[in-house]
C-alpha atoms as one frame of an Amber mdcrd trajectory, in Angstrom:
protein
  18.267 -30.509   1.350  14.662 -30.079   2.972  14.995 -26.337   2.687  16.383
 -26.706  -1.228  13.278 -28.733  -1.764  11.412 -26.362  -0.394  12.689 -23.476
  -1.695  12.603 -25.338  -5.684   8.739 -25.940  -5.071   7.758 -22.443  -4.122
   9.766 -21.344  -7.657   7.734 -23.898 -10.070   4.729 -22.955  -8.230   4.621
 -18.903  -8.656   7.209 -18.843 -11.703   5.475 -22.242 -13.977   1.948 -22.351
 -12.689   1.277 -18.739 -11.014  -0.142 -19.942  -7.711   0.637 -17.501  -4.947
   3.195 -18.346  -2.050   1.049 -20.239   0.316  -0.284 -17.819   2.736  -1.501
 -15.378   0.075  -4.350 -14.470  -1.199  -6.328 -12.200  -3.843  -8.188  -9.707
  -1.912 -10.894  -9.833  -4.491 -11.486 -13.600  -3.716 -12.260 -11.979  -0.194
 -13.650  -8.552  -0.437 -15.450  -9.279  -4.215 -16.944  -5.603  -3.496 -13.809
  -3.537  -2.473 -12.548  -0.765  -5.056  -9.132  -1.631  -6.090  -6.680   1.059
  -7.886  -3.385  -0.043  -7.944  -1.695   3.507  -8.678   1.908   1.057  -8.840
  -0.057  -0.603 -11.919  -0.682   2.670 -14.036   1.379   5.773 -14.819  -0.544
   8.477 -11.835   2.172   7.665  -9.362   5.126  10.058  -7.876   7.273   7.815
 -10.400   5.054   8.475 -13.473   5.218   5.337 -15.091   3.850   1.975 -13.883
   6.500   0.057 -11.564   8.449  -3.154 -12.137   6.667  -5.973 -11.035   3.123
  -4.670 -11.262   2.036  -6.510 -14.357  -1.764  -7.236 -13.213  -3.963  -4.633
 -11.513  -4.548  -7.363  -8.653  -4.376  -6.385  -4.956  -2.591  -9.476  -3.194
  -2.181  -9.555   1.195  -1.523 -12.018   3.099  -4.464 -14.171   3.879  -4.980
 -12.940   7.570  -4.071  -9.346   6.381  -7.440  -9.943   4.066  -9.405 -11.281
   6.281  -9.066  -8.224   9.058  -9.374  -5.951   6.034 -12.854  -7.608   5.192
 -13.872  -6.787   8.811 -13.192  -3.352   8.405 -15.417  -2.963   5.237 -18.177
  -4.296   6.769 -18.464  -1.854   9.726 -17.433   0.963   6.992 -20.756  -0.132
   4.984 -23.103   0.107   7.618 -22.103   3.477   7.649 -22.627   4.035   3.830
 -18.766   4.193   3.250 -16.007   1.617   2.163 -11.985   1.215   1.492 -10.737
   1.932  -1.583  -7.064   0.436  -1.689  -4.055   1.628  -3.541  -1.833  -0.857
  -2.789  -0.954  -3.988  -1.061   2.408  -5.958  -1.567   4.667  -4.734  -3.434
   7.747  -6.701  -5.054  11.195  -5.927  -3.894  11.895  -5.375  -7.502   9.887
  -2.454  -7.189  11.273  -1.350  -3.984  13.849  -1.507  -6.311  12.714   0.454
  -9.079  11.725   3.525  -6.499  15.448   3.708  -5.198  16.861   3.584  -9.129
  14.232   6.352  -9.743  15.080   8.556  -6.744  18.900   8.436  -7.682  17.999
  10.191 -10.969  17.777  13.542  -9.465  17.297  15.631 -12.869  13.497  13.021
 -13.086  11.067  15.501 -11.683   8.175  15.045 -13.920   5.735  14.730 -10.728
   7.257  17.072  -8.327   4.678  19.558  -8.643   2.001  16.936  -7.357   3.637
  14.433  -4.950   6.826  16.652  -3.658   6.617  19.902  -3.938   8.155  20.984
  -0.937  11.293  18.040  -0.412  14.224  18.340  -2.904  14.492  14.889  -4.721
  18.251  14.580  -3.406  16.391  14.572   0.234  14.243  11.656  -0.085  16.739
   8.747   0.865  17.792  11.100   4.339  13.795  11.723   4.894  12.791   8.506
   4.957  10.632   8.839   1.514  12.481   6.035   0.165  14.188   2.797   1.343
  15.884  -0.206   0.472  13.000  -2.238   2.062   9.686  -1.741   2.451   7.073
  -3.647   4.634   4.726  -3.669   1.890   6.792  -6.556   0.981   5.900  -8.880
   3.888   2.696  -9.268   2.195   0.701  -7.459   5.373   1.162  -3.481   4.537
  -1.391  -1.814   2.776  -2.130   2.029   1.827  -5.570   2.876   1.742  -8.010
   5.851   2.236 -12.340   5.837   2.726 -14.718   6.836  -0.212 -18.433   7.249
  -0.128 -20.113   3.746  -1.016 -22.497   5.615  -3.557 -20.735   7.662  -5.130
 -17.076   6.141  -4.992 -15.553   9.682  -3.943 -12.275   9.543  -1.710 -13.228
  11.593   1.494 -10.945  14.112   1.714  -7.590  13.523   3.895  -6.150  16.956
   3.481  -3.403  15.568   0.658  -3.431  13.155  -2.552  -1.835   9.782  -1.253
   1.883   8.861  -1.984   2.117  13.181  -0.782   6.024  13.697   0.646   5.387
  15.865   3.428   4.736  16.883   7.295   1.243  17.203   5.997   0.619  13.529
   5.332   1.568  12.786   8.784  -1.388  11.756  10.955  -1.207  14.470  13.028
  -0.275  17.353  11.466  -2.694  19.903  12.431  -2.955  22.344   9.368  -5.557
  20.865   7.826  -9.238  21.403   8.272 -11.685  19.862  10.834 -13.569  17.852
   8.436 -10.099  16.690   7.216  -8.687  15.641  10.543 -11.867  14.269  11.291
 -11.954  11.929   8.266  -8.057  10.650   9.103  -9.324   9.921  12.428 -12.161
   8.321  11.468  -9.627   5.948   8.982  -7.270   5.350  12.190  -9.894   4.374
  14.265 -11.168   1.805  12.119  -8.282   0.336  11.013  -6.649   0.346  14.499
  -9.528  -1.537  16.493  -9.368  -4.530  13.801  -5.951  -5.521  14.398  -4.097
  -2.894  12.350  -1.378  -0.076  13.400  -0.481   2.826  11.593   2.665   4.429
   9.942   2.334   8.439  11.857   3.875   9.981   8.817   1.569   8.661   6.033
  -1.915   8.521   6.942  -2.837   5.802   4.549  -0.721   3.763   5.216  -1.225
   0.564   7.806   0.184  -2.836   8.937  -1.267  -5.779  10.392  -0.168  -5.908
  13.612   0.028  -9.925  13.974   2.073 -10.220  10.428   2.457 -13.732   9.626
   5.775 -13.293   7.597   7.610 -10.394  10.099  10.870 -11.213   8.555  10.462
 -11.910   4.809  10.891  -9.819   2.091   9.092 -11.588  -1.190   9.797 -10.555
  -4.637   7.683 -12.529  -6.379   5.263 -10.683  -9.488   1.839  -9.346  -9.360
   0.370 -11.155 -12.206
């Protein structure tokens, strides 16, 4: 009955009076001067269209997942650069709406720009998509760096949300300014309490997650 209770006063709470689960938190609440583009929110994704769940272009983490992020901002700044953040969690409705998506094999509309090189039938066996996703825990987060003045990504050798050996950390045919600028992102990230994902350079976890085993579907709104 205690968990029923429980479970019955998280619903009213997110579904009646939009509060977050407790243990979230809007990112803008914490970081009021980090740029925000939810790419999930707005039609320039690999889908093409914005994604179920996404209804408010609000970047949501976990409270301590925030609070590490704000850490790395400020040692970005003194250096005249910042975090610009694509996304954050993610509903498993949407996890949902990538693996409906990826079944329709004749929906190519974004090939050209996010997988040029991976046939779409290939994308469950490569590990592009999956039935879960940590973004869900509330404590993933893709990201890149941009230039505090004049808000321009620095360039990681591909777009984000690329399918392909060349969005993995280490893949070497990229330039040296390129290589440099993922390592400067890793480094960062890593020595505030983050690790990395090797085959997507943007993308990072906290390492202490507070919800490891939970999967929330609740809407960005």
């Amino acid at each position: 009955m205690k968990y029923w209770l429980t479970f019955l006063f998280m619903f009213l709470n997110i579904f009646m009076f939009g509060q977050l689960p407790e243990g979230f938190v809007y990112v803008e609440d914490v970081i009021p001067d980090l740029n925000v583009e939810l790419r999930y929110y707005t039609n320039h994704n690999f889908v093409g269209k914005p994604i179920e769940g996404y209804q408010s272009h609000k970047l949501i983490l976990t409270k301590e997942t925030a609070n590490a992020l704000k850490k790395v901002q400020e040692v970005l700044l003194l250096q005249n650069l910042c975090l610009k953040v694509y996304d954050g969690y993610r509903p498993q409705r949407a996890v949902n709406h990538f693996i409906d998506w990826a079944r329709h094999l004749n929906d190519t509309i974004n090939k050209k720009t996010y997988y040029p090189n991976v046939d779409k039938s290939s994308l469950f066996k490569e590990e592009y998509i999956a039935t879960r996703s940590g973004h869900s825990k509330g404590s993933t987060l893709d990201l890149t760096i941009i230039d505090a003045n004049t808000g321009k990504p620095l360039d990681m050798g591909t777009p984000y949300d690329f399918f392909g050996e060349e969005s993995w950390v280490n893949f070497q045919g990229i330039t040296k300014e390129q290589k440099n600028n993922r390592q400067l992102l890793q480094n960062v990230m890593l020595r505030h309490g983050f690790r990395n994902y090797p085959k997507e350079w943007w993308h990072f976890t906290l390492r202490q997650e507070p919800f490891p085993d939970t999967y929330f579907d609740f809407v960005i709104e």
